[in-house]
LOKE-426920 format. One record per residue (C-alpha): residue number from 1; x, y, z; residue in three letters. Coordinates in Angstrom, 3 decimals, always signed. Layout:
N
<pafi seq="NUM" px="X" py="Y" pz="Z" type="ALA"/>
...
This chain:
249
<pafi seq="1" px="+45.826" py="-31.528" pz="+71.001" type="UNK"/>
<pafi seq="2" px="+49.162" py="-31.967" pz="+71.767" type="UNK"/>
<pafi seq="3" px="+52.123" py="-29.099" pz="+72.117" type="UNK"/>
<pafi seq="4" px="+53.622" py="-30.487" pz="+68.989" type="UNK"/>
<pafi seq="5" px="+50.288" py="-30.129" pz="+67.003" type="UNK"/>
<pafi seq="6" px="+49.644" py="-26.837" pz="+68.041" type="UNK"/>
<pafi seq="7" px="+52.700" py="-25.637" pz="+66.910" type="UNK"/>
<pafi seq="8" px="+52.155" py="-27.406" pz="+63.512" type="UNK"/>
<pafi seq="9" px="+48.366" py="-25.905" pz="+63.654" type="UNK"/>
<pafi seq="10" px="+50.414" py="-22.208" pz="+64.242" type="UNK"/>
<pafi seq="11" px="+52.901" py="-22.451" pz="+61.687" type="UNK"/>
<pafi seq="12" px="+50.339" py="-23.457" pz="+59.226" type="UNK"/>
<pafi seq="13" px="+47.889" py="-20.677" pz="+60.006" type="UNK"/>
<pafi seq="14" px="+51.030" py="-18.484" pz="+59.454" type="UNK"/>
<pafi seq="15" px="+51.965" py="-19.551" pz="+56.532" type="UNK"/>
<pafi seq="16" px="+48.421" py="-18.960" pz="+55.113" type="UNK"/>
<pafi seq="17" px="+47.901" py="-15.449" pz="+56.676" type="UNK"/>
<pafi seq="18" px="+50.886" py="-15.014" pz="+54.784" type="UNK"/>
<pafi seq="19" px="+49.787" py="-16.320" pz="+51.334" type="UNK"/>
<pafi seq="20" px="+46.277" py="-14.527" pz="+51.944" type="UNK"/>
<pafi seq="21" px="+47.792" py="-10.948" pz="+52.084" type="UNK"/>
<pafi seq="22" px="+50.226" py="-11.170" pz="+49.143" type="UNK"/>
<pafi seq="23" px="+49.683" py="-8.682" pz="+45.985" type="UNK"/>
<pafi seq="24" px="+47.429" py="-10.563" pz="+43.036" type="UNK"/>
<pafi seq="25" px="+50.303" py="-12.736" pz="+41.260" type="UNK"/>
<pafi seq="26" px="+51.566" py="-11.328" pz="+37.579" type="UNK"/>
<pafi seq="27" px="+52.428" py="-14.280" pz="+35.618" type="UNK"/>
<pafi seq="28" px="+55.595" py="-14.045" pz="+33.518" type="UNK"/>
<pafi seq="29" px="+53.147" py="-13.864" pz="+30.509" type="UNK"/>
<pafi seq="30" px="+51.723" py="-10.690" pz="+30.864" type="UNK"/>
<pafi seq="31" px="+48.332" py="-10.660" pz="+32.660" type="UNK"/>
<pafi seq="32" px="+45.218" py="-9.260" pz="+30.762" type="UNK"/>
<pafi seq="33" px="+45.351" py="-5.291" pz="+30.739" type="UNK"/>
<pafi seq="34" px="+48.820" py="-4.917" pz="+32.075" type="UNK"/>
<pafi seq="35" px="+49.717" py="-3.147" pz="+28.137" type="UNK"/>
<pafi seq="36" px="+48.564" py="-0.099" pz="+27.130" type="UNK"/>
<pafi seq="37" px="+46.672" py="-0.767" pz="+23.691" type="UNK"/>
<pafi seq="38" px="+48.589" py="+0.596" pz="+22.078" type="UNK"/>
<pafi seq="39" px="+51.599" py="-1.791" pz="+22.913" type="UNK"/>
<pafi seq="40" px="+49.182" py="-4.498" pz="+22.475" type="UNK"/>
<pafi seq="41" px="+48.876" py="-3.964" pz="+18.734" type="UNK"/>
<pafi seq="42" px="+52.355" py="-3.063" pz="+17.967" type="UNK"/>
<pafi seq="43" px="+53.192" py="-6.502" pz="+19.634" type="UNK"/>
<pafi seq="44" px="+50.505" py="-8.294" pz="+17.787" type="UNK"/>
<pafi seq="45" px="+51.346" py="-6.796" pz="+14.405" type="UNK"/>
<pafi seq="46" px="+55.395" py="-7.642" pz="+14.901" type="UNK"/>
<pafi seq="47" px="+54.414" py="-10.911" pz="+15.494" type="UNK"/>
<pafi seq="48" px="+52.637" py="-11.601" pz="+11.792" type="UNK"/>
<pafi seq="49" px="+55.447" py="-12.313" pz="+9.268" type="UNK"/>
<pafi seq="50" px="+56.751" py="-15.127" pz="+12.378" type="UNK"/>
<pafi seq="51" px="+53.580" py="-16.537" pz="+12.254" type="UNK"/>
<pafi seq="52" px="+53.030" py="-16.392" pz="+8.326" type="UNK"/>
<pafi seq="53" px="+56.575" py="-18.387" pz="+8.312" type="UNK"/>
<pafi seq="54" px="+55.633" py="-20.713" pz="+10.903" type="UNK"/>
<pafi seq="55" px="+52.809" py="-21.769" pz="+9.398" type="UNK"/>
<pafi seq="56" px="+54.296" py="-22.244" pz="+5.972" type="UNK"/>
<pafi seq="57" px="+56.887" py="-23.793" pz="+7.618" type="UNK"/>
<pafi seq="58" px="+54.712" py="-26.637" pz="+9.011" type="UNK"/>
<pafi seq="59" px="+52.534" py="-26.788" pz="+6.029" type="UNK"/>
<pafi seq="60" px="+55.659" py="-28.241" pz="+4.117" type="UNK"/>
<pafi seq="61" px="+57.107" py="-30.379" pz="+6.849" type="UNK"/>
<pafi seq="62" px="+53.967" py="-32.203" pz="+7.032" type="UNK"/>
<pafi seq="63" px="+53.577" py="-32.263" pz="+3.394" type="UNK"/>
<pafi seq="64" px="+56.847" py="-33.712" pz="+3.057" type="UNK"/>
<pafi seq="65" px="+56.918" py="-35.769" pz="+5.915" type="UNK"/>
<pafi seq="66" px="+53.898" py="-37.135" pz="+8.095" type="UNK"/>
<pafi seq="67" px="+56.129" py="-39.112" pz="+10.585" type="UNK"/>
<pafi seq="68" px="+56.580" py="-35.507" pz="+11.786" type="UNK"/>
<pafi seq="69" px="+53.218" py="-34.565" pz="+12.904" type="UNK"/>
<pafi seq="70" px="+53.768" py="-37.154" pz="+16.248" type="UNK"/>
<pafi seq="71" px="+57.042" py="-35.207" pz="+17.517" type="UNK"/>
<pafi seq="72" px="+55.137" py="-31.619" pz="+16.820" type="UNK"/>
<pafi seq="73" px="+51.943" py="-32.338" pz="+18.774" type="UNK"/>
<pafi seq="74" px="+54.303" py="-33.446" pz="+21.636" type="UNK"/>
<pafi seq="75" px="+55.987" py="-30.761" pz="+21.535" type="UNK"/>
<pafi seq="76" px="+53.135" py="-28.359" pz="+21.777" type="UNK"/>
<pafi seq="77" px="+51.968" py="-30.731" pz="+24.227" type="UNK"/>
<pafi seq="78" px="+55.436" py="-29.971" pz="+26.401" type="UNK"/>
<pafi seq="79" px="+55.018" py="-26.667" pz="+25.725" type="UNK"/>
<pafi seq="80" px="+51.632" py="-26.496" pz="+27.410" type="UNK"/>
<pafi seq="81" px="+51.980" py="-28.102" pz="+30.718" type="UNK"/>
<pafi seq="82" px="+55.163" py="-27.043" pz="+31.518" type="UNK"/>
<pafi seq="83" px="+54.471" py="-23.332" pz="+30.964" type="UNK"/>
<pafi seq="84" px="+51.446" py="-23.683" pz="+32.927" type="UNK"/>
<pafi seq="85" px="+53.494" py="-24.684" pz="+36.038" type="UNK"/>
<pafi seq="86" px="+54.213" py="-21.425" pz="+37.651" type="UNK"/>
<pafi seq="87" px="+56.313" py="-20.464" pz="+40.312" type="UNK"/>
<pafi seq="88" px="+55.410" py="-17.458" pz="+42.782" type="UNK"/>
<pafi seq="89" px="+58.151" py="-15.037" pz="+43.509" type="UNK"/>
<pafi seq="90" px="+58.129" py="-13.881" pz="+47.102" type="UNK"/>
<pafi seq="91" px="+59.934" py="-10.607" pz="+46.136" type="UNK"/>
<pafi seq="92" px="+56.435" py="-8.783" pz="+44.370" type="UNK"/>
<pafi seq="93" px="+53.640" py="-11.789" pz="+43.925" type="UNK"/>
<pafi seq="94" px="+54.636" py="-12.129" pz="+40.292" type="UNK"/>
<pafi seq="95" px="+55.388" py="-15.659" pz="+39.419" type="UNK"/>
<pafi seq="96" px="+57.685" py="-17.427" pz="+37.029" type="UNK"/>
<pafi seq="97" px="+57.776" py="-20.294" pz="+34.395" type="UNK"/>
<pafi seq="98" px="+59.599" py="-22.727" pz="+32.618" type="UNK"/>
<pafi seq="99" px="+58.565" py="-22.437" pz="+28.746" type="UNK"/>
<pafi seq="100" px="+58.954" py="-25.285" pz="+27.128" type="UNK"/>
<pafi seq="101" px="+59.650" py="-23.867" pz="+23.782" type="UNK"/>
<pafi seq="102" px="+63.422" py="-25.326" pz="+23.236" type="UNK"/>
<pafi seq="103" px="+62.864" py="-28.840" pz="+22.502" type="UNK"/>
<pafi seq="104" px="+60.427" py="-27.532" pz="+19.373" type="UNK"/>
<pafi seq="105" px="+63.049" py="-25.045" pz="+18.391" type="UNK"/>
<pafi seq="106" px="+65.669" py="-27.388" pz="+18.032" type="UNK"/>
<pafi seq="107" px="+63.809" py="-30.251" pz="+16.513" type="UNK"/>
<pafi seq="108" px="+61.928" py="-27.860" pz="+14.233" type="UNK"/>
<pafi seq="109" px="+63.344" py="-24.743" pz="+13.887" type="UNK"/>
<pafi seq="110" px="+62.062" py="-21.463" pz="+15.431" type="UNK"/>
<pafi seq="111" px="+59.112" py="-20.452" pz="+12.461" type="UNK"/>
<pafi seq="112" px="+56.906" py="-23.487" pz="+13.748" type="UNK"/>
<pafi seq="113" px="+57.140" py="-23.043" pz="+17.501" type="UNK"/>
<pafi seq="114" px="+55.627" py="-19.490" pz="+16.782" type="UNK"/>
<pafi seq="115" px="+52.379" py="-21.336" pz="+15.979" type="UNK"/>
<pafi seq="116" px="+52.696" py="-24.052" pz="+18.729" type="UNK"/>
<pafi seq="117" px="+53.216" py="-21.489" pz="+21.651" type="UNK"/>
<pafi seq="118" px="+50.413" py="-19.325" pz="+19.761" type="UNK"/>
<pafi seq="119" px="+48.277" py="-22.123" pz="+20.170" type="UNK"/>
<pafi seq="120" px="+49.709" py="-22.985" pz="+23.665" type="UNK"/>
<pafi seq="121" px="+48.980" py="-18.731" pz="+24.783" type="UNK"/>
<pafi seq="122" px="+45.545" py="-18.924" pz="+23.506" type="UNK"/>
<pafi seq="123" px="+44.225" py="-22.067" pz="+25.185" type="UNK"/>
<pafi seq="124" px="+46.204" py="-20.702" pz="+28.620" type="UNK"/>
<pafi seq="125" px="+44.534" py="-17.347" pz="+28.388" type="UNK"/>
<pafi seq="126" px="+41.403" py="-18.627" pz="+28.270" type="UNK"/>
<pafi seq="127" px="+41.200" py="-21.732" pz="+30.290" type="UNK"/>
<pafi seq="128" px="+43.465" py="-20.710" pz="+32.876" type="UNK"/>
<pafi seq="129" px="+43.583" py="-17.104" pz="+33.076" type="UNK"/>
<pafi seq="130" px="+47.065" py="-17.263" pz="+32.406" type="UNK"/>
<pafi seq="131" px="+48.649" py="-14.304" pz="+30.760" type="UNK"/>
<pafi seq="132" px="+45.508" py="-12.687" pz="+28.347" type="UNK"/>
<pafi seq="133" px="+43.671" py="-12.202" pz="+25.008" type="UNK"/>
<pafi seq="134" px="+44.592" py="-8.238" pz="+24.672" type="UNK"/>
<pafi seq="135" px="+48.576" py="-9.153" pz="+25.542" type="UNK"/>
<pafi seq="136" px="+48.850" py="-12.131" pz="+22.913" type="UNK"/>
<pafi seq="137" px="+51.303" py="-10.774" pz="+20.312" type="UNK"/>
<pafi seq="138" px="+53.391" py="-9.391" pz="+23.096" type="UNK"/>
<pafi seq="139" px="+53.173" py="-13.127" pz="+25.088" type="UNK"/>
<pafi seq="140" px="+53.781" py="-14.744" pz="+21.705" type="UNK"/>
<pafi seq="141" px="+56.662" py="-12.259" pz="+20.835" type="UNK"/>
<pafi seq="142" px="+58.648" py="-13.168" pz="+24.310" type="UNK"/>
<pafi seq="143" px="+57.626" py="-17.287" pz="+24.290" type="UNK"/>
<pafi seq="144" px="+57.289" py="-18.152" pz="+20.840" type="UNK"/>
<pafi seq="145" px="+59.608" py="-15.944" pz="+19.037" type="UNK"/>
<pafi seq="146" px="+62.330" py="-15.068" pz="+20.466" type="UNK"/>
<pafi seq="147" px="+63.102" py="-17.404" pz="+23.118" type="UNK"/>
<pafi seq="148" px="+63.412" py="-20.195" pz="+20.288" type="UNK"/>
<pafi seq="149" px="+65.137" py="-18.535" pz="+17.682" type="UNK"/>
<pafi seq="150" px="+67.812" py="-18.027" pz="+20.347" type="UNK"/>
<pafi seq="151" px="+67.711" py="-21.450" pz="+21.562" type="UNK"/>
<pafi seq="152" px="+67.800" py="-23.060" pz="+17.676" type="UNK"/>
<pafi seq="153" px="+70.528" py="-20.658" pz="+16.869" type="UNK"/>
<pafi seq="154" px="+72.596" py="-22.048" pz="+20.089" type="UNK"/>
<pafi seq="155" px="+71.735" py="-25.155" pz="+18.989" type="UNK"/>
<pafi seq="156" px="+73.333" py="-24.665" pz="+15.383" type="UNK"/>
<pafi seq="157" px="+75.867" py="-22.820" pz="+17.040" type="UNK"/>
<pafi seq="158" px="+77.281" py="-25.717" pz="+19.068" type="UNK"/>
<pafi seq="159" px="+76.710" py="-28.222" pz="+16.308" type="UNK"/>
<pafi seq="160" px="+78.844" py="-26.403" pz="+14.177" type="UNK"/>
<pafi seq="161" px="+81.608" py="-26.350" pz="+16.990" type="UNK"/>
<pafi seq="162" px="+81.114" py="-30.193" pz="+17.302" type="UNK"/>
<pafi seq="163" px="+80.087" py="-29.742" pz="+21.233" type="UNK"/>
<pafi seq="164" px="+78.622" py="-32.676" pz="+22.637" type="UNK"/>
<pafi seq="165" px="+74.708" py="-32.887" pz="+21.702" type="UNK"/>
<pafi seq="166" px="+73.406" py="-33.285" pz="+25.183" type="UNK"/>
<pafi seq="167" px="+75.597" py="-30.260" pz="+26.166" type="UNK"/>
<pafi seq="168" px="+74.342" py="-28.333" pz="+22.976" type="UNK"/>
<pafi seq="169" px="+70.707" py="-29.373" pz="+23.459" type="UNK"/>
<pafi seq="170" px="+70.663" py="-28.138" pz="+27.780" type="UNK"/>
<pafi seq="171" px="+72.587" py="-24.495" pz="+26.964" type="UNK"/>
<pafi seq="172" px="+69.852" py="-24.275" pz="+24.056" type="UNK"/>
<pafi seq="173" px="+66.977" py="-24.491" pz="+26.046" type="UNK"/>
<pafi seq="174" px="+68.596" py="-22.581" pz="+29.349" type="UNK"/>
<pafi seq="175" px="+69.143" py="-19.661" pz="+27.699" type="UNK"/>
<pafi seq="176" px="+66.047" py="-19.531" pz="+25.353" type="UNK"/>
<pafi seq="177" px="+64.355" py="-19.602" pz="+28.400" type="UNK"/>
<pafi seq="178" px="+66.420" py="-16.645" pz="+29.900" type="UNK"/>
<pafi seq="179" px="+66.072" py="-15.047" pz="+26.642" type="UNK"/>
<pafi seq="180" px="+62.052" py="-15.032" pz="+27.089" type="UNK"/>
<pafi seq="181" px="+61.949" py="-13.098" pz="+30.521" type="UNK"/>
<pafi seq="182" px="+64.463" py="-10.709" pz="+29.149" type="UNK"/>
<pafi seq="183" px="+62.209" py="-9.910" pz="+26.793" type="UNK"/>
<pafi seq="184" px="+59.450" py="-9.822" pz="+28.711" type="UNK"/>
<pafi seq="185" px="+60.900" py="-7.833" pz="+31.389" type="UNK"/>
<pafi seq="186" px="+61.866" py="-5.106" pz="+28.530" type="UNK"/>
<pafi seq="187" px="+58.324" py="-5.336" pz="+27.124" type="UNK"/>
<pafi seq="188" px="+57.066" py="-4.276" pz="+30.991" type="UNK"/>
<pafi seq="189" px="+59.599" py="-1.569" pz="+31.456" type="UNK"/>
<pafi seq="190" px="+58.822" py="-0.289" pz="+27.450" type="UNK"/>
<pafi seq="191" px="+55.408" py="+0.243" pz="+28.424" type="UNK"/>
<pafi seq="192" px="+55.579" py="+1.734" pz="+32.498" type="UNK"/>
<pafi seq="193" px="+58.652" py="+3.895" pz="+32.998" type="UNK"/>
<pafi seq="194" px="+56.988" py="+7.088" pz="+33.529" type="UNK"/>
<pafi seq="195" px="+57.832" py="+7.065" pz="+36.963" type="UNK"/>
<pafi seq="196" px="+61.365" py="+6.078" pz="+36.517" type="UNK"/>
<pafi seq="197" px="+63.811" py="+6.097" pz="+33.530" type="UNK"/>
<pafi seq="198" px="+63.689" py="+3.225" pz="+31.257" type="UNK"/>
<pafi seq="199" px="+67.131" py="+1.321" pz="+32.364" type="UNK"/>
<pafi seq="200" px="+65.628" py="+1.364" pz="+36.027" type="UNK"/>
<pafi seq="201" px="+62.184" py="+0.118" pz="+35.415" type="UNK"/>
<pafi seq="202" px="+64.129" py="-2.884" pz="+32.878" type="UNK"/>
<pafi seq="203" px="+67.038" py="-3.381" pz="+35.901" type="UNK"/>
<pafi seq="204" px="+63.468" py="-3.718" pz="+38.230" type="UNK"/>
<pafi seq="205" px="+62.098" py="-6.164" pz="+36.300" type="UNK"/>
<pafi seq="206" px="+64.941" py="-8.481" pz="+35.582" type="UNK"/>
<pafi seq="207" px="+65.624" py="-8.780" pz="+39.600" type="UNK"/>
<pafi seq="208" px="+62.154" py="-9.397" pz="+39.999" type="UNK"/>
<pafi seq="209" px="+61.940" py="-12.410" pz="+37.661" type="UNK"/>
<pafi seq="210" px="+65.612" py="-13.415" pz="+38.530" type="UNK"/>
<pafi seq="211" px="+65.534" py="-14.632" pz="+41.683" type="UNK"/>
<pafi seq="212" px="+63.200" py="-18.058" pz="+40.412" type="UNK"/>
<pafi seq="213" px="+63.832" py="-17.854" pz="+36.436" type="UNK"/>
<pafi seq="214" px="+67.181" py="-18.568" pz="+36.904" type="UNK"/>
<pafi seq="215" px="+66.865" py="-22.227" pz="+38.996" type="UNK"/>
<pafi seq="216" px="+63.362" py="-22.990" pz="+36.552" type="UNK"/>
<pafi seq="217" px="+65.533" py="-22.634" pz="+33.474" type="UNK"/>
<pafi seq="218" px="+68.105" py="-24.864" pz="+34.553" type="UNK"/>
<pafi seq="219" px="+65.144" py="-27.397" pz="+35.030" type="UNK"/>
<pafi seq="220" px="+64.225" py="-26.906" pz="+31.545" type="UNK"/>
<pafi seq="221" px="+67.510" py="-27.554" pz="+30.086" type="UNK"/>
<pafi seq="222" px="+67.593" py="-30.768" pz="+32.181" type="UNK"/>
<pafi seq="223" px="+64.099" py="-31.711" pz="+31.695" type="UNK"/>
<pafi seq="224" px="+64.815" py="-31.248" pz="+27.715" type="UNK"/>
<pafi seq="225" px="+68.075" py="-33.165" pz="+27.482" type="UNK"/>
<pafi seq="226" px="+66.598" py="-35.951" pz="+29.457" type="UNK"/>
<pafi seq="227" px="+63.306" py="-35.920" pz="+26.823" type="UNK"/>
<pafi seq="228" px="+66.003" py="-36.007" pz="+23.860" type="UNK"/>
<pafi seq="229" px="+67.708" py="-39.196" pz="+25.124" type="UNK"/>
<pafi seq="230" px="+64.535" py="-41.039" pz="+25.251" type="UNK"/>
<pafi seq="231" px="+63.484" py="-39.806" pz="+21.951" type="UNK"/>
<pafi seq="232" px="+66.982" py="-40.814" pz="+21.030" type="UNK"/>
<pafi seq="233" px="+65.821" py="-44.045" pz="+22.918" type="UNK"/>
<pafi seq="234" px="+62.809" py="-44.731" pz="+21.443" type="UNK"/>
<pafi seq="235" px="+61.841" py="-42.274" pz="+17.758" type="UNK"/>
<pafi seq="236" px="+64.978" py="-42.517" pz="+15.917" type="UNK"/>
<pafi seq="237" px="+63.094" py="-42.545" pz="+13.050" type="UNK"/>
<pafi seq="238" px="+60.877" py="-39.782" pz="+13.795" type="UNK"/>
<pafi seq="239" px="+64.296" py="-37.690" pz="+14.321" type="UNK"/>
<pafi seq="240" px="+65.884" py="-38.676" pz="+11.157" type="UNK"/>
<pafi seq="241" px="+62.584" py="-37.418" pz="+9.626" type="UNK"/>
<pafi seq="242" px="+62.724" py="-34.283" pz="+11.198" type="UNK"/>
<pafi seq="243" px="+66.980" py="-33.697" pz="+10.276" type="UNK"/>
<pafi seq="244" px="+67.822" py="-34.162" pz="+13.952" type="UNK"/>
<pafi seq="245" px="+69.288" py="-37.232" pz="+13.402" type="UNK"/>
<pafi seq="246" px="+71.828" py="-37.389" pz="+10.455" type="UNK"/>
<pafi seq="247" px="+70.853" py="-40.947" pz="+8.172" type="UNK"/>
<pafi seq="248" px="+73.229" py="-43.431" pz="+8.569" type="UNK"/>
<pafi seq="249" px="+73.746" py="-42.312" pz="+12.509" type="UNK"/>
């Protein structure tokens, strides 16, 4: 073996040594038994109505309009692999996520992503233990609820102010997704502050998360501008069915 390789053999033993001594990683859903149960109903039960609407919501789209039903299971299908791509934060072992949820908020409004991230929550809790069955409502809360109604109210927002689409469409889904881990670090700090005040264990969690949330959302806002110009591209029709499109545009 050669100097060179041994170094490369060194490094690499290092570098798992390291990995192999790091605290169990917390994903930015909120593991299985992290809650108290309490917090775990309260979540689950806020989260109703949003789901009642969403459903409702989708019920009439695809009554009215079955072109629909290609550009919703894609974006569930978004939604699922590229909240399952997680990040490890070197600061505690807790890892962080892009969520996906923007493009569905802005081509559908925020009611029906609260079904497709329920969907997306349940299917990542149980094949790949991420987040958990006894923290959905308080997962769905943060990822399906109110990062998208922020990211669909941006989205209005801008369109209103005539801003470019593309522009409209990247700030939507960058700060939906920084809207999610503020919510999520608020639901960790609501639940474990007895050692600390509130503020502190809420300032904790934020520059926890911060450090990789930050560079993942601007990802997603690129990722989802660069999936509207090829829908653009490619299912103009499917986006004048939807009302993303204006007819005659």
């Amino acid at each position: 073996m050669t100097k060179k390789q041994k170094k490369l053999v060194t490094v690499s033993a290092a570098f798992a040594l390291c990995l192999g001594i790091l605290p169990a990683a917390n994903a930015m859903h909120i593991m299985e038994g992290a809650l108290p149960a309490g917090y775990c109903v309260a979540w689950g039960v806020i989260c109703v109505p949003f789901l009642l609407a969403g459903f409702f919501s989708i019920r009439k789209m695809l009554n009215t309009n079955r072109r629909a039903l290609t550009l919703l299971a894609m974006s569930g299908a978004f939604v699922f692999v590229i909240s399952s791509l997680k990040i490890p934060s070197v600061i505690n072992g807790s890892c962080s996520h892009m969520t996906g949820t923007g493009l569905g908020a802005i081509l559908f409004g925020p009611a029906a992503v609260s079904i497709l991230g329920l969907i997306v929550l349940v299917f990542q809790a149980i094949l790949l233990a991420h987040g958990g069955l006894t923290t959905l409502g308080a997962n769905t809360f943060s990822m399906a609820i109110a990062g998208p109604f922020v990211s669909y109210g941006l989205f209005q927002l801008f369109k209103k102010l005539k801003v470019n689409r593309k522009v409209s469409v990247f700030f939507a889904a960058f700060l939906g997704d920084l809207f999610t881990y503020c919510v999520t670090a608020f639901q960790l700090a609501l639940a474990h502050n007895s050692a600390t005040s509130f503020s502190v264990a809420l300032k904790e969690n934020l520059v926890i998360f911060a450090g990789t949330q930050l560079p993942l959302a601007i990802v997603e806002g690129i990722l989802t501008v660069v999936i509207v110009i090829g829908l653009e591209s490619y299912a103009k029709p499917e986006l004048k069915a939807v009302g993303y499109i204006m007819e005659g545009k």
